[in-house]
Every structure is written in structure tokens, then in C-alpha cells.
N, C-alpha and C positions, 0 to 999 in steps of 0.2 A: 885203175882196175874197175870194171864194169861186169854186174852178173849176166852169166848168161839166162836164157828165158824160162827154164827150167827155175833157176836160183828165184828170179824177178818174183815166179810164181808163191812162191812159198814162202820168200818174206813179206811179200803184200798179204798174205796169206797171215803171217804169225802178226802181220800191224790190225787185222780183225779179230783175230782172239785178246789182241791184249787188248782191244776198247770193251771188250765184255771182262777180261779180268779187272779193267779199271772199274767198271760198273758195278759189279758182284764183289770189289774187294771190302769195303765199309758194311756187308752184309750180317756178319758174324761179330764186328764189333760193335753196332747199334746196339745191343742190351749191356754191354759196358757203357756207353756213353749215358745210355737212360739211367743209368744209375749212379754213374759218376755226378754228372750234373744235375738230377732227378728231372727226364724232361719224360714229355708226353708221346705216344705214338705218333700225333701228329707232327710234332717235331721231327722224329726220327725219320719219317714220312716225306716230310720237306729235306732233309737230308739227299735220301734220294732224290727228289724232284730236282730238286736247284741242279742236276747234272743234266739232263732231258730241256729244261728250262733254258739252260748255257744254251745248249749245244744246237734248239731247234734256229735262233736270227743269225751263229753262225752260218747253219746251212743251207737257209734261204740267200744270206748275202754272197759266202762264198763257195757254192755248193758247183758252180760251175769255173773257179780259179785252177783248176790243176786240167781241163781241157784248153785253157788257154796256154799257160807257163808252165805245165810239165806236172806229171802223177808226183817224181822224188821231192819237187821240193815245195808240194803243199803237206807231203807224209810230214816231214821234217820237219815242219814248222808245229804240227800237231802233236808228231812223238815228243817236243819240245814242250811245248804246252801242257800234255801229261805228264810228260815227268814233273814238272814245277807242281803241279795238282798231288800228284802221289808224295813229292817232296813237304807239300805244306800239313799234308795231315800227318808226316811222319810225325813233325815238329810239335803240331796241336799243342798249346797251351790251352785254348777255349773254344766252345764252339764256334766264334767269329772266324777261325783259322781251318775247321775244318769246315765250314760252307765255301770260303776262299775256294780249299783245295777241290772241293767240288765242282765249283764252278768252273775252275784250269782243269779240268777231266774234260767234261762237258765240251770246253773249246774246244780241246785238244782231240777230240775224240768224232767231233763235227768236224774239221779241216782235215782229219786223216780217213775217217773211214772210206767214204764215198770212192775217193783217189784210189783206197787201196785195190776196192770190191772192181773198179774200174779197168786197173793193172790186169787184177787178175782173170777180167775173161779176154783181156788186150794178149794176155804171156800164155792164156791156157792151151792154144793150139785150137784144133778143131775142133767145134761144140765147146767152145768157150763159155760162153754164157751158163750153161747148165753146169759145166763143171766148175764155174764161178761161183753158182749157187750154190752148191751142193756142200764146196769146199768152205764158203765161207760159214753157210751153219756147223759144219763139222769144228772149226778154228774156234768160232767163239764158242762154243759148246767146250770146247778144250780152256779156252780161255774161261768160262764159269766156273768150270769144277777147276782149274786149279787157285782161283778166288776164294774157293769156301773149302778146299781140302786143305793147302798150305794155310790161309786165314783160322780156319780152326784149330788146328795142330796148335800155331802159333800162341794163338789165345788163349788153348787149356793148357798147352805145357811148357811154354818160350817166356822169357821173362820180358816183362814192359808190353802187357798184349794187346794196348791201346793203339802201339804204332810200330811194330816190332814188322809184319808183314805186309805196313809202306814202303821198308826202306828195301823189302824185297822187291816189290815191283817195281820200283824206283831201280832198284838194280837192274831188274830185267829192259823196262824200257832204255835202259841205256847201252844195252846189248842190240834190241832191236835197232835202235836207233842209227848203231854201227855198220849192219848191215845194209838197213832202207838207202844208207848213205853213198852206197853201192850199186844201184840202182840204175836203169837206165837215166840220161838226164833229160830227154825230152819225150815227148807223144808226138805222133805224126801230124796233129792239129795245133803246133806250136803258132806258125805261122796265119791263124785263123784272125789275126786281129788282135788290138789292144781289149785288155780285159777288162769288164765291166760288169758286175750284178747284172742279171737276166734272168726271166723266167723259161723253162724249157719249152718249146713246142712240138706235143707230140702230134705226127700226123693221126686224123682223124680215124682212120680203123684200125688205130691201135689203142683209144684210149680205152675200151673195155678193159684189156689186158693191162692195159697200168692203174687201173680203178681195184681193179678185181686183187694185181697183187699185192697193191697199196693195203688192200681192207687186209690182207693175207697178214702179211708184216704189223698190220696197227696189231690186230688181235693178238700174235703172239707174244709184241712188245705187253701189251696188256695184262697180257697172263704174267709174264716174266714180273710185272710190277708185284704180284702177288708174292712171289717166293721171293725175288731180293730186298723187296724192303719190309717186309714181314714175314717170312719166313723163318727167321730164326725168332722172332717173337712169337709166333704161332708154334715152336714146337718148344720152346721154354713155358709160356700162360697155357695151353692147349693143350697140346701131347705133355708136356711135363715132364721135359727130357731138360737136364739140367750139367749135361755136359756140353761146353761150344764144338769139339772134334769131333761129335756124334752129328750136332745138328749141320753141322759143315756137311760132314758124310753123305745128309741124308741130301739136302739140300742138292751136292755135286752128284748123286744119282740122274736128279732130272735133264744133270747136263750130259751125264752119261748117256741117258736115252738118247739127245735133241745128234748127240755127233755119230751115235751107233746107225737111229736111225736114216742120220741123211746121207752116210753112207750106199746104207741098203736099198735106200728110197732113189738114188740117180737116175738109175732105167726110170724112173714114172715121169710121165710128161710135168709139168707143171701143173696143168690145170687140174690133174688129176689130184695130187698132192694136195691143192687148195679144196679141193672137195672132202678128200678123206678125214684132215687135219679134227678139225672140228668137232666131230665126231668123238676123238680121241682125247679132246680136250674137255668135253663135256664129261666124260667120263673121269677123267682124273680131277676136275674143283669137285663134282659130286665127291669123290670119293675123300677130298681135302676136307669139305665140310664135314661128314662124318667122320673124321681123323678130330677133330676140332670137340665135336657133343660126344664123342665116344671116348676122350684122352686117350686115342690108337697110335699107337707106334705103328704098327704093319702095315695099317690104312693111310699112314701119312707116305711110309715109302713105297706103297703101290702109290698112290697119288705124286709122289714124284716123278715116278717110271713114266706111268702110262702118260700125266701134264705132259713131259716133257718130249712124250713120242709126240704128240697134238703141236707141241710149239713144232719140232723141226717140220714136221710135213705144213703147216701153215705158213712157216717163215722161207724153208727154201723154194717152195711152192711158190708164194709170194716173189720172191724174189728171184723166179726166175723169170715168172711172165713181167716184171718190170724189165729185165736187162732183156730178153728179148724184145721187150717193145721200144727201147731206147733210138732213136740214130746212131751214128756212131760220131759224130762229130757233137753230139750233144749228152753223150752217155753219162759222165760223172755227174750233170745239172740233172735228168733224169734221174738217176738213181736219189741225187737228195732230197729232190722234191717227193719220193718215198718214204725215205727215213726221216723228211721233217715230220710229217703228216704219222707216222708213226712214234716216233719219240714226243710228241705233243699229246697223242694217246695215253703214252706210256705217264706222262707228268700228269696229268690229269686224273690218270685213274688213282698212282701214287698219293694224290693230294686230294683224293675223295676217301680211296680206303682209310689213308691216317685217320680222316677227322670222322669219319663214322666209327673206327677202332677206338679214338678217344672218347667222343659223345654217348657211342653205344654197346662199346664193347666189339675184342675182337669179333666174335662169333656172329654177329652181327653182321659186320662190315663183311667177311665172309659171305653170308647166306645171301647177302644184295648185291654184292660186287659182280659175285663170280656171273650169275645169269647176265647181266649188262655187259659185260667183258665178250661172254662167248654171243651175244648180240652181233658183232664186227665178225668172227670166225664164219657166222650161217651170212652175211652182207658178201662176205667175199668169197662162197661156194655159192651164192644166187647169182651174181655177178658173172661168174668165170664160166657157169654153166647156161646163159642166157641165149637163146639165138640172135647170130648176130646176120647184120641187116647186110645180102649182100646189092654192090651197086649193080644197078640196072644202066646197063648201057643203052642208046639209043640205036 
């Protein structure tokens, strides 16, 4: 049995929500671990980084494997890899076990996503791309807020809440995994040659647009650094909210924005999205750092709303003048030459926030971050809105 293209669509579709529920899932338990083990934000920080870390020399190495041998069975080998990830933190004895399991996230999450985002403007029908973009912010956005709404739940009222909402997503990928397995089994570029690590080549009056929604993608990963790996620290030392099912809640807000939004936001062109974004992003860390010197509740969850309107128009924005600028015989190696370049952001900033959060205090790490972060969001509105050079014929 093989899905039809319809089916194809939506569970390529559910393989990019669950690489952000894999990402977002350790979010709500980082202030158990800190205190279980008494470790330091930068620790917690490195937590998340080592996934961003995994997952960028996977997908420089194999970011163009599922254009040669087929989208199903690089997904496959990724949902494989996550679940072993989700499996090893279930188990955690010590933090050696849950970086492990981090790191299996990371692969797992570098060999499946690209393939999936791939599928799906391959299965979306017409206007594929946009509706790839649009669908994938919406997935993982679903894929967030169910990370930190089941993950909180779990952890204020489920017993064992160190690892109790692994062995759910462990469950879920194994569901996904049933279906991807359903999947068509090749791409029309099977027969392109034996495969081999390559860099993409984009033709030359395309790369604005893969520049511009490169910078799109880095900044929103950027920001995302802020809320999943500090987020629930910031609203426990910060806001001073001392329930994990609230801070979950508050938290799955912005994911509530990033899928509402990119719903709404489909009709806009891309380039437009990558302009807007920014704007709305700048708005919501202002309004996180005063959540932070003001101990605001209501400021924290505007500041989720409105962040996380700024990520989707930055990321589907982004992401869609990449997949329009791709070939088509080279699209899955485009797309990751995006998401390395972005997930590398994303680790970097994770492992600058920690260690200022440690050295200087959250609030701190806060007030320096956020402007350096939304530095990338105005890079890739100058970028997207640049005049471009047309050629001159003879």
C-alpha cells in the first residue's frame, strides 16, 4: 500500500511538526534537570545546543541523500534516529544520557526534515512551494505547542516528570514513522547518479532570494533559541511563575501565533513576509525584556503572541524564497544548505544566551541578545528588498 499524494502531503507534513516537538520537548523539563543535578543555565543551554550541533555536519553531509535514493527512506532512517533520541532521555539516568539523546534528535532531525519540506511542495500540487512553506510553519508550530502543552501538563501533574512526556513522543514517532513508511518509494530524480556529499549550486539570479531567506530562517531560529531554551527559566527567575503547565501554556502561545499566523499570512508573497516579520519580532523581545525587570505575566504572554507572529512571517517568508529558488533536481541539498546555516545560528546563539545567563544574569543575557538576534531579521528584509541587477543583453 502506497499513499496517495494527498496522504504524502501531510505526513511529510506531521515528519516537520514532530522535529520542532523533538526540539521543544526538554524545554519544560530544563528546571528539573537544574535542580535535579544543580547545573548552571549554561549547561541547560548546551542541552539544547548539542541538537542544532548534531544536526548542522548531518546536513551539510547528507542534506542532498533523499534527491538521490528517494524522500521515504532518508524520512525513515531520521524518524529512526529520533525516536532512539526521545528513547534515551526517556531512560536518563544522568546527564551523559540525556546529551546522547539529544544528540539522536539532532541526527534524526537533520536526515528527515529537509526530505520532508522537499515531499511536500513535490505532493502539494500547484503552488507547491508556498504551500510548503506556509504548511510547514503551521506543522511545527503545532509541533511546539504540543512540546510544552503535553510536556507541562506532564511535569506538573503526571508522575516521573523527568521522562514521563519522552516516552509520549517516543510513542508518537512511532506512529509517524508507520505512516512515512507508506510513502511513495522514490523521487523522479532516483536515477540522477550515485550519491555523494555536494554542495548545491544555485543559479546566479537566484541567490538574493536564497540569501535573503536564509537570513529569514537564521533570525527566526534565533529567536526560537530564546523561548525553548530559556523560556521556562525566564518565566520561573523572571516572571515568577512557578507552575511548569502555565509556563508550557504560555510558552505554546507563541506557537499558537507562528501556525495561526502562517495560515493567514499564505496569500503574501514571500518577500513581503520577510519584510514584515521583523518588525513584529522586535516588538515582542522588547516586550520579553520588560516581562523580565517588570516580573509581568501579561507582558510575557503578549511577548509570546506577538514573538511568535515575527518568527512565522520571518520563517515561512524565509522559507519560501529558498524553495522557490531551489532547482528541482537539487531542492532537498538547497533547502539544507538553509537549515544548516540556520540551525548553526540557532546553536550559537543558544550557547552565547546560556553563558551570559550564567556570567551575568538572565536579564542580562536578555537585554544583549535580543538586539543581536533581531540584527539577522532587518539582514534579511534588506536583502529581500534590494534592487536586483537585471542582465543586459547585447
Amino acid at each position: 500500500m502506497t499513499l496517495a499524494a494527498r496522504g504524502s502531503f501531510w505526513t511529510a507534513a506531521s515528519v516537520a511538526g514532530l522535529a520542532l516537538w523533538a526540539s521543544g520537548a526538554p524545554t519544560v523539563v530544563y528546571p528539573l534537570y537544574a535542580a535535579e543535578w544543580q547545573l548552571q543555565p549554561s549547561v541547560t543551554t548546551a542541552i539544547f545546543a548539542v541538537y542544532p550541533i548534531a544536526l548542522v555536519p548531518v546536513l551539510i553531509v547528507f542534506g542532498n541523500l533523499s534527491d538521490v535514493i528517494g524522500r521515504r527512506a532518508v524520512i525513515l532512517m531520521g524518524l529512526a534516529a529520533l525516536g532512539a533520541g526521545s528513547l534515551a532521555f526517556g531512560l536518563a539516568p544522568d546527564l551523559t544520557w540525556v546529551f546522547v539523546g539529544r544528540a539522536l534528535m539532532g541526527v534524526g532531525v537533520g536526515l528527515a526534515l529537509s526530505p520532508a519540506t522537499a515531499a511536500m511542495v513535490e505532493f502539494g500540487g500547484p503552488g507547491g512551494a508556498r504551500r510548503a512553506s506556509s504548511t510547514t510553519t503551521a506543522s511545527t508550530a503545532t509541533g511546539l505547542a504540543l512540546a510544552t502543552l503535553v510536556g507541562g501538563g506532564l511535569v506538573q501533574y503526571a508522575p516521573n516528570p523527568m521522562r514521563l512526556s519522552f516516552w509520549v513522543l517516543t510513542a508518537v514517532t512511532a506512529v509517524v514513522f508507520a505512516f512515512a513508511a507508506l510513502l511513495p518509494r522514490h523521487t523522479r530524480d532516483e536515477a540522477a547518479g550515485p550519491w555523494r556529499p555536494r554542495l548545491p549550486r544555485m543559479p546566479r539570479d537566484e541567490r538574493p532570494s536564497f540569501i535573503a531567506g536564509t537570513l529569514g530562517i537564521s533570525a527566526a531560529y534565533a529567536m526560537g533559541a530564546i523561548f525553548l531554551a530559556l523560556g521556562a527559566q525566564i518565566a520561573r527567575d523572571l516572571v515568577r511563575s512557578d507552575n511548569a503547565f502555565v509556563d508550557g501554556a504560555i510558552i505554546s502561545l507563541s506557537a499558537v501565533a507562528i501556525g495561526v499566523v502562517a495560515v493567514l499570512a499564505r496569500p503574501l508573497r514571500p518577500r513581503l513576509a520577510v519584510t514584515l516579520g521583523p518588525a513584529l519580532a522586535v516588538a515582542g523581545l522588547a516586550l520579553l525584556i520588560v516581562a523580565g525587570l517588570a516580573h509581568s505575566l501579561p507582558a510575557f504572554v503578549a511577548s509570546s503572541l506577538i514573538a511568535g507572529a515575527g518568527y512565522s512571517l520571518m520563517f515561512s517568508g524565509g522559507l519560501g524564497l529558498v524553495t522557490m529558488s531551489a532547482p528541482t533536481h537539487q531542492r532537498a541539498g538547497v533547502i539544507s544548505a538553509a537549515y544548516v546555516v540556520g540551525y548553526l545560528v540557532q546553536a550559537l546563539a543558544a550557547l552565547g544566551l546560556g553563558v551570559l545567563a550564567t556570567t551575568s544574569g538572565l536579564q542580562l543575557a536578555l537585554d544583549l541578545g535580543a538586539p543581536l538576534i533581531l540584527l539577522l531579521g532587518v539582514a534579511a528584509l534588506v536583502v529581500a528588498n534590494a534592487p536586483r541587477r537585471v542582465p543586459v543583453t547585447p
